[in-house]
Each structure stands twice: as C-alpha cells, then as structure tokens.
N, CA, C and O atoms as a GROMACS GRO file, in nm:
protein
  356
    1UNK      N    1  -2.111   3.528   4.171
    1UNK     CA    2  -2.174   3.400   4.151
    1UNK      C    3  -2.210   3.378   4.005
    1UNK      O    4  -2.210   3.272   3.944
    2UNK      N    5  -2.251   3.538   3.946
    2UNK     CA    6  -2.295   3.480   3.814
    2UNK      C    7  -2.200   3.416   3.714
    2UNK      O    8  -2.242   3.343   3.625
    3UNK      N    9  -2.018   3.455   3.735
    3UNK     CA   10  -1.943   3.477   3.681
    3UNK      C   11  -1.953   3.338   3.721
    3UNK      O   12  -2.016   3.287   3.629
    4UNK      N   13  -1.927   3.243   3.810
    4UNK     CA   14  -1.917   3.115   3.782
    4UNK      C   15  -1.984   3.036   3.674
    4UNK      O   16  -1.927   2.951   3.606
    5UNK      N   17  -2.109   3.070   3.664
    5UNK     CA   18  -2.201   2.997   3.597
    5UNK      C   19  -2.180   3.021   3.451
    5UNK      O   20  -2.214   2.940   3.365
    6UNK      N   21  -2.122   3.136   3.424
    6UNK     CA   22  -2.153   3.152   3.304
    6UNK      C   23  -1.937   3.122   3.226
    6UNK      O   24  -1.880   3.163   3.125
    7UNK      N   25  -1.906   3.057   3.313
    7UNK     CA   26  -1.740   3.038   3.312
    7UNK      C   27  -1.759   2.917   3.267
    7UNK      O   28  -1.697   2.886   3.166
    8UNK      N   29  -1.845   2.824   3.327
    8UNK     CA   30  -1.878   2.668   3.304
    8UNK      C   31  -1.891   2.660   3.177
    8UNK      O   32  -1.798   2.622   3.106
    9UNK      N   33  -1.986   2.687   3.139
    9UNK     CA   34  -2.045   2.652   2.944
    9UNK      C   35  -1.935   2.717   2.821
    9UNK      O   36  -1.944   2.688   2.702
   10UNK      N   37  -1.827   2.814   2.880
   10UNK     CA   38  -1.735   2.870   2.829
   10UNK      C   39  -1.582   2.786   2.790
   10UNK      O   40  -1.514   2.775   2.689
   11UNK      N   41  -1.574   2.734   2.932
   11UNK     CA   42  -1.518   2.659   2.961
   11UNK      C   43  -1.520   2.516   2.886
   11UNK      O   44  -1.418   2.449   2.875
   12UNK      N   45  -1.617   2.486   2.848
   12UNK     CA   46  -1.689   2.320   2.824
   12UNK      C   47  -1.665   2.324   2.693
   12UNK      O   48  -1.606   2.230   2.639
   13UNK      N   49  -1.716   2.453   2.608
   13UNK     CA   50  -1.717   2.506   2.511
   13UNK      C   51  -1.564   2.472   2.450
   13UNK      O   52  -1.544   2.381   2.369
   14UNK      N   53  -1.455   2.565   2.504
   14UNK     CA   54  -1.343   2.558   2.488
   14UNK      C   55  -1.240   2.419   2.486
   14UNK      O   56  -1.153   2.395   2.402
   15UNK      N   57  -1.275   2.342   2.599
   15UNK     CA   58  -1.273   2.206   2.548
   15UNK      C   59  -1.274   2.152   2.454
   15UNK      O   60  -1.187   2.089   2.394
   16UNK      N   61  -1.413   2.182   2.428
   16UNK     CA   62  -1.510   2.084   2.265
   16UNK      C   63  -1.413   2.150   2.160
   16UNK      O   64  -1.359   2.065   2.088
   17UNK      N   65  -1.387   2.250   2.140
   17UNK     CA   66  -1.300   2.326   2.045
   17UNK      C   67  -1.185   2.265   2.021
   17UNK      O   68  -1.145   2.232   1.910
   18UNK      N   69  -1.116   2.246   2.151
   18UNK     CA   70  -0.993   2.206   2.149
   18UNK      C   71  -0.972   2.027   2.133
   18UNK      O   72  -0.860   1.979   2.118
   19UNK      N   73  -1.045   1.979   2.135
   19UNK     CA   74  -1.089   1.821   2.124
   19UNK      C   75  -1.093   1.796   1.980
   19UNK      O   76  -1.030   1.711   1.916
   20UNK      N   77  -1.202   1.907   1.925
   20UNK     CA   78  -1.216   1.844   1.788
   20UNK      C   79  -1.114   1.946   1.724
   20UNK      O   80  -1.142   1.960   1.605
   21UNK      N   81  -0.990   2.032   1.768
   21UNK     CA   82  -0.924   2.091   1.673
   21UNK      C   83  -0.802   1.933   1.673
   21UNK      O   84  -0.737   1.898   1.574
   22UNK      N   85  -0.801   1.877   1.785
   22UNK     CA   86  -0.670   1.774   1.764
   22UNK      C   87  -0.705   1.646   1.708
   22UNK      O   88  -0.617   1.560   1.698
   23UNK      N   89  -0.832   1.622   1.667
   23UNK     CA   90  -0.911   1.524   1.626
   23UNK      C   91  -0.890   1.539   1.454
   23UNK      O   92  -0.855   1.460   1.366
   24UNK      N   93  -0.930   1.688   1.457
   24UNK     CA   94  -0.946   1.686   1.351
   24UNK      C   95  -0.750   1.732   1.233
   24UNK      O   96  -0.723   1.760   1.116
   25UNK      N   97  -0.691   1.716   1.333
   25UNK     CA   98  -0.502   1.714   1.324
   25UNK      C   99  -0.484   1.594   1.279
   25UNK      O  100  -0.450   1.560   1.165
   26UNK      N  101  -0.518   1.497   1.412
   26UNK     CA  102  -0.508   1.343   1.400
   26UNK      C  103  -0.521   1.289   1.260
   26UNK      O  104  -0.442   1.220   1.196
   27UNK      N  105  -0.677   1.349   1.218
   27UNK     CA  106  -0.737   1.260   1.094
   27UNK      C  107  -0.642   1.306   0.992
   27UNK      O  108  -0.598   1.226   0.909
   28UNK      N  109  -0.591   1.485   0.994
   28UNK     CA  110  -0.526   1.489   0.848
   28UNK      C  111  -0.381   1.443   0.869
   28UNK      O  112  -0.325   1.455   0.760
   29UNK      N  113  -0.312   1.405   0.945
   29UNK     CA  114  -0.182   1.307   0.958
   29UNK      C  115  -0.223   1.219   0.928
   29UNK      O  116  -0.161   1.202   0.823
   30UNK      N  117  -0.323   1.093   0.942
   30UNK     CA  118  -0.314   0.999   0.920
   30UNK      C  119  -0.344   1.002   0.734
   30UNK      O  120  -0.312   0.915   0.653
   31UNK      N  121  -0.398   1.103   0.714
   31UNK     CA  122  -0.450   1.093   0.570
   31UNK      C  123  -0.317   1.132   0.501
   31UNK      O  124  -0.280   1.056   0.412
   32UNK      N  125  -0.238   1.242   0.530
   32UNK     CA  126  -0.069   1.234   0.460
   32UNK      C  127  -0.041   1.142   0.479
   32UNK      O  128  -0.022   1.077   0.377
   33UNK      N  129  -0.022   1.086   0.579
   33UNK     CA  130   0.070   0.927   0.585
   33UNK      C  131   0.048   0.836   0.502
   33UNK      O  132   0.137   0.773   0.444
   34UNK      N  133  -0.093   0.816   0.487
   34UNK     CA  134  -0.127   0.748   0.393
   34UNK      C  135  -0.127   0.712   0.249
   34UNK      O  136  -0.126   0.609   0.182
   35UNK      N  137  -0.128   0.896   0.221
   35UNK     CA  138  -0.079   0.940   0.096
   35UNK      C  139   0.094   0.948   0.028
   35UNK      O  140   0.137   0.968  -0.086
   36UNK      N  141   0.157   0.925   0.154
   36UNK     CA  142   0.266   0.960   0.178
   36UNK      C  143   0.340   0.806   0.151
   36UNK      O  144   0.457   0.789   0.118
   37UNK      N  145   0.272   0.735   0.167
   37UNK     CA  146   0.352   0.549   0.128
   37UNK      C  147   0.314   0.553  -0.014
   37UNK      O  148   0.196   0.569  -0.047
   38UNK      N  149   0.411   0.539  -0.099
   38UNK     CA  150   0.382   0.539  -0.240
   38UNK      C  151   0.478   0.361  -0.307
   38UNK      O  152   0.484   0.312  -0.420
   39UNK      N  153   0.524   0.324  -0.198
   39UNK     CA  154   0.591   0.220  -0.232
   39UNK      C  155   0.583   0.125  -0.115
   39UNK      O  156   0.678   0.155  -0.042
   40UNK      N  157   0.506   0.012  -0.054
   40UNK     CA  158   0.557  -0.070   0.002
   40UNK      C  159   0.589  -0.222  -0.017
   40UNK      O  160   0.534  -0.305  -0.089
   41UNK      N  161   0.713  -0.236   0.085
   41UNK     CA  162   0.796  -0.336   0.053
   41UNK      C  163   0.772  -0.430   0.149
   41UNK      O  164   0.757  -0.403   0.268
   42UNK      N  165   0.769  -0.557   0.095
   42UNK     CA  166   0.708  -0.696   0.130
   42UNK      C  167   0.837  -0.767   0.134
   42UNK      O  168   0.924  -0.784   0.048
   43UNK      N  169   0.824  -0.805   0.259
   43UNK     CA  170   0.987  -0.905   0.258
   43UNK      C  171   0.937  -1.053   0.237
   43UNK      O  172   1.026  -1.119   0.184
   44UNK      N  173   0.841  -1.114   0.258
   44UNK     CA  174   0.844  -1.243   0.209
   44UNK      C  175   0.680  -1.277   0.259
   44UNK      O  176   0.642  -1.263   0.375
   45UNK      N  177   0.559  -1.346   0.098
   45UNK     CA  178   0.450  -1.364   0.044
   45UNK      C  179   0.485  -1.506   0.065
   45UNK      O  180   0.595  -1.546   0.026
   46UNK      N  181   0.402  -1.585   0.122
   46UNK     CA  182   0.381  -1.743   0.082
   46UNK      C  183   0.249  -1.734   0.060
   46UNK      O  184   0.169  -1.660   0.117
   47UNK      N  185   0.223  -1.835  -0.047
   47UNK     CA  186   0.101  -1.876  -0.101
   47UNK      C  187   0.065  -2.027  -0.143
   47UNK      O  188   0.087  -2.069  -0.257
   48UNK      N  189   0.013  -2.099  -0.052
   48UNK     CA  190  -0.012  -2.206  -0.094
   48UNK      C  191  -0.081  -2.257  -0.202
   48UNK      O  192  -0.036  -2.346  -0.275
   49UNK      N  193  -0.164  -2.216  -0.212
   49UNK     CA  194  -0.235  -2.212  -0.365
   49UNK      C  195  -0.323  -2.116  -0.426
   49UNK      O  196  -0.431  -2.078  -0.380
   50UNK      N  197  -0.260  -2.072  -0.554
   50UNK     CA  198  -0.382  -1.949  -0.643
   50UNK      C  199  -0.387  -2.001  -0.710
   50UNK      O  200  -0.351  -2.115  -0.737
   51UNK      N  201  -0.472  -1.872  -0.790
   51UNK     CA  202  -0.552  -1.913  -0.927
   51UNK      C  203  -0.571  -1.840  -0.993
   51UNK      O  204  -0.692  -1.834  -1.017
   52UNK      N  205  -0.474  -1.721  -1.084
   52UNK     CA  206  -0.496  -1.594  -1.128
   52UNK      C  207  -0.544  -1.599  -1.260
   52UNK      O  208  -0.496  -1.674  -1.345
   53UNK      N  209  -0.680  -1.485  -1.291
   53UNK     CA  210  -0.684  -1.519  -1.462
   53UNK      C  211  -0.576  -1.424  -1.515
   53UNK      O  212  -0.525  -1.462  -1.620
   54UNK      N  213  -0.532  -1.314  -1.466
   54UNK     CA  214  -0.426  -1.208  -1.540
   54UNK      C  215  -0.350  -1.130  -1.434
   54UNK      O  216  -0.401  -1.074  -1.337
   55UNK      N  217  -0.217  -1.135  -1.466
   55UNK     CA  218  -0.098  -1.116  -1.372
   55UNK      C  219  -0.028  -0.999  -1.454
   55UNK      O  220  -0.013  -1.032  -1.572
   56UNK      N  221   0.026  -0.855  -1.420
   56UNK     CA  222   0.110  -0.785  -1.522
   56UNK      C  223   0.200  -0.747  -1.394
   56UNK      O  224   0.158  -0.696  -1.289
   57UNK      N  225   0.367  -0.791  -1.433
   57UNK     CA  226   0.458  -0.714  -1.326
   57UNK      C  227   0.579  -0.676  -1.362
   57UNK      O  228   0.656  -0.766  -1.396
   58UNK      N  229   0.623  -0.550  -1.363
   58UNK     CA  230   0.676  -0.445  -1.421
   58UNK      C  231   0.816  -0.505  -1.418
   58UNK      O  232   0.872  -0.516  -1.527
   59UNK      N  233   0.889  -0.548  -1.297
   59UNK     CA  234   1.035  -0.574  -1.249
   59UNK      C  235   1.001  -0.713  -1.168
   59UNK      O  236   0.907  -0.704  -1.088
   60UNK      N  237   1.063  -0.834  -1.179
   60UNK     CA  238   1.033  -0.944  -1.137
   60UNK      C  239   1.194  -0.955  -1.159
   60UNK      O  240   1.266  -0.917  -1.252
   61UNK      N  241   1.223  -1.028  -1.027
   61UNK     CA  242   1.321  -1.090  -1.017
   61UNK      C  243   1.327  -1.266  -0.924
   61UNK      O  244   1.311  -1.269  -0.802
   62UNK      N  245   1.346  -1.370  -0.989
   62UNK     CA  246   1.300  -1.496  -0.925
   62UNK      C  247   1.444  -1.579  -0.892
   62UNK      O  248   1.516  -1.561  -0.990
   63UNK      N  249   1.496  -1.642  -0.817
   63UNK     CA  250   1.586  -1.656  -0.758
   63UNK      C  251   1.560  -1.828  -0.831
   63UNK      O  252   1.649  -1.890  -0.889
   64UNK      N  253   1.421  -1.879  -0.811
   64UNK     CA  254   1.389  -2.046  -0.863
   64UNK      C  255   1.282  -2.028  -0.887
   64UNK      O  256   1.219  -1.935  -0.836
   65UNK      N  257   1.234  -2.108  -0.966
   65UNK     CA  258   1.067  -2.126  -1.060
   65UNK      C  259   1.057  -2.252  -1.082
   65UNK      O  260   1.160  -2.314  -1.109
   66UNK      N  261   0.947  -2.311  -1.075
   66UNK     CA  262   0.928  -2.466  -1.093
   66UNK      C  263   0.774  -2.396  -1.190
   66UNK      O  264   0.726  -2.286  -1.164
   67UNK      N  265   0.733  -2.462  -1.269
   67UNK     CA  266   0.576  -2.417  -1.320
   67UNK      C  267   0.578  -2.534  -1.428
   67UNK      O  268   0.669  -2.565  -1.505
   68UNK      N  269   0.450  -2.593  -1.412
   68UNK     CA  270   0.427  -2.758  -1.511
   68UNK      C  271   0.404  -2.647  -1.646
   68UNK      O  272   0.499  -2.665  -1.722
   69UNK      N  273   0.331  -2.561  -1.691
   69UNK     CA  274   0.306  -2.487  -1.831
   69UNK      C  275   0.336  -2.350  -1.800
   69UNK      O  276   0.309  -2.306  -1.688
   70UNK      N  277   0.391  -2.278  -1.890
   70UNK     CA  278   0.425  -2.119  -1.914
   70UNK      C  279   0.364  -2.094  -2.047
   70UNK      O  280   0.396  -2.165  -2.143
   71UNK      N  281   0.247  -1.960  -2.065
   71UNK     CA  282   0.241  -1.930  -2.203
   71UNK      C  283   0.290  -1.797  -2.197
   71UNK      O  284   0.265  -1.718  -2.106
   72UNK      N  285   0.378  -1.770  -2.321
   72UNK     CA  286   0.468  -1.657  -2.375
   72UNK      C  287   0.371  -1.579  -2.445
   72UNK      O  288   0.298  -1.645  -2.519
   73UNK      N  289   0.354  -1.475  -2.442
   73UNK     CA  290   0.264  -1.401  -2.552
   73UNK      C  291   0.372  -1.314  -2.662
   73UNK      O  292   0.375  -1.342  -2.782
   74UNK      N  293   0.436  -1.236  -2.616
   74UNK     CA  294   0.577  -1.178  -2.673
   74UNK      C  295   0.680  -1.224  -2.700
   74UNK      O  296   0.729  -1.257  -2.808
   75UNK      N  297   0.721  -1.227  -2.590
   75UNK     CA  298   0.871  -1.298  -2.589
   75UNK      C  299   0.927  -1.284  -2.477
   75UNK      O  300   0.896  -1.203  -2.390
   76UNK      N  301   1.060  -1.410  -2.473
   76UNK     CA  302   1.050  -1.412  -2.290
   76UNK      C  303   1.248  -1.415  -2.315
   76UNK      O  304   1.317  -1.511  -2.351
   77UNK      N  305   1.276  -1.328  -2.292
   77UNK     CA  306   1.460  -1.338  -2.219
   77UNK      C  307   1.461  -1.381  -2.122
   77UNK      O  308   1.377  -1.378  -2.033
   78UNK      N  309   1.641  -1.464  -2.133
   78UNK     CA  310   1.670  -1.487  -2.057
   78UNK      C  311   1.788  -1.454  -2.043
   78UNK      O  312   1.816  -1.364  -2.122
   79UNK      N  313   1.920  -1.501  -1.943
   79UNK     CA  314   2.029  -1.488  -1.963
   79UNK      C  315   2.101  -1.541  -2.024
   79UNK      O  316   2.051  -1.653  -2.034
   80UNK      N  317   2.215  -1.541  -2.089
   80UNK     CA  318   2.296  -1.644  -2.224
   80UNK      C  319   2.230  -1.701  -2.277
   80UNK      O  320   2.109  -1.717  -2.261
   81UNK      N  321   2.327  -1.757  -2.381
   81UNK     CA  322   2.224  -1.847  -2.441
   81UNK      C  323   2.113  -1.785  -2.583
   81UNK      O  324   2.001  -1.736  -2.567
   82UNK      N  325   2.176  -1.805  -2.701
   82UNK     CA  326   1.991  -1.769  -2.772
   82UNK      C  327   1.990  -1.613  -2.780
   82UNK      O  328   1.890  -1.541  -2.784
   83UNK      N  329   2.150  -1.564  -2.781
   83UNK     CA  330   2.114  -1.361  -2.718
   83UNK      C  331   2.072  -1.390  -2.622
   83UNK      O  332   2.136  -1.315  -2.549
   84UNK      N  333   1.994  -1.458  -2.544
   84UNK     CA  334   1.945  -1.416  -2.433
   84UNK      C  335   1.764  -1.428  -2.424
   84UNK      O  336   1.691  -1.417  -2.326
   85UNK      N  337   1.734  -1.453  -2.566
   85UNK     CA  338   1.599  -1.466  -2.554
   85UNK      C  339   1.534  -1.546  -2.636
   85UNK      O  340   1.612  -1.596  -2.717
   86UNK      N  341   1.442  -1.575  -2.647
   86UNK     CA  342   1.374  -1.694  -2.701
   86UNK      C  343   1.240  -1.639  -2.765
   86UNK      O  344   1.192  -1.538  -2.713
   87UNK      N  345   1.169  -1.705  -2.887
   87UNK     CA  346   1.064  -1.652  -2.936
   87UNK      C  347   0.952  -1.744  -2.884
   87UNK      O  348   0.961  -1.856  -2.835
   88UNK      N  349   0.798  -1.634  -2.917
   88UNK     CA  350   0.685  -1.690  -2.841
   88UNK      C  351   0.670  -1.829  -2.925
   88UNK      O  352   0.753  -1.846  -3.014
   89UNK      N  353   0.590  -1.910  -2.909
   89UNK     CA  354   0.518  -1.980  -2.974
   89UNK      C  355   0.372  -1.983  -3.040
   89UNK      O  356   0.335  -2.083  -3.103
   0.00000   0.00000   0.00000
C-alpha cells in the first residue's frame, strides 16, 4: 500500500519534468526560427497614404513612379541617356 502512495508524487513529479523539458524545446525552436529568418520577402505592400521624414534602401527596383517633387542629395542614375546619370541640384 505504501508503494502506491509514494508512486503518485513520483509519478506527478515525472510528468512536471517531462512537460517543462518539451516546453522548454518548444521555446528554444521557436527562438532559432526566429533567429533563423534573416531575410523576409514581401510579395506585394499597398499604401494608401504616408508620410516619411527619412527613407534609406539599399536595392530598389520600380517597375513605374509617379511623385509631384524628388530631392537628389548625390546623384541619381538612370538608364541611357546622360551616361546614365544626372547631377544633384
């Protein structure tokens, strides 16, 4: 009889162990994964209206652009034309 009683809290024990050993698995997969996206890719942003004070982007590629003002700080290429690029103002 005693052997039951004292099987229970052993038992319960072993559980709790095993609960928080896969808990605590869970959390560090999700934390590689996380660490593990170093690039994601956006298939298509609509934005009806912003308002940015400062924009920097490494590789831009624009298919059409409409914009009432552009300010150049450097210098802005393009294709043909001019070499290809144009000076700031």
């Amino acid at each position: 009889m005693d052997d039951l009683t004292q099987s229970k809290p052993q038992a319960l024990r072993s559980v709790a162990i095993l609960a928080a050993a896969l808990g605590f698995v869970a959390v560090g997969a999700f934390a590689i994964g996380a660490l593990a996206i170093r690039r994601l890719a956006i298939g298509r942003v609509v934005v009806d209206s912003a308002k940015l004070k400062s924009l920097e982007i490494e590789h831009l590629t624009v298919t059409r652009l409409r914009a009432s003002e552009i300010t150049v700080i450097d210098a802005l290429k393009l294709p043909g034309g001019n070499n290809g690029s144009l000076a700031a103002s």
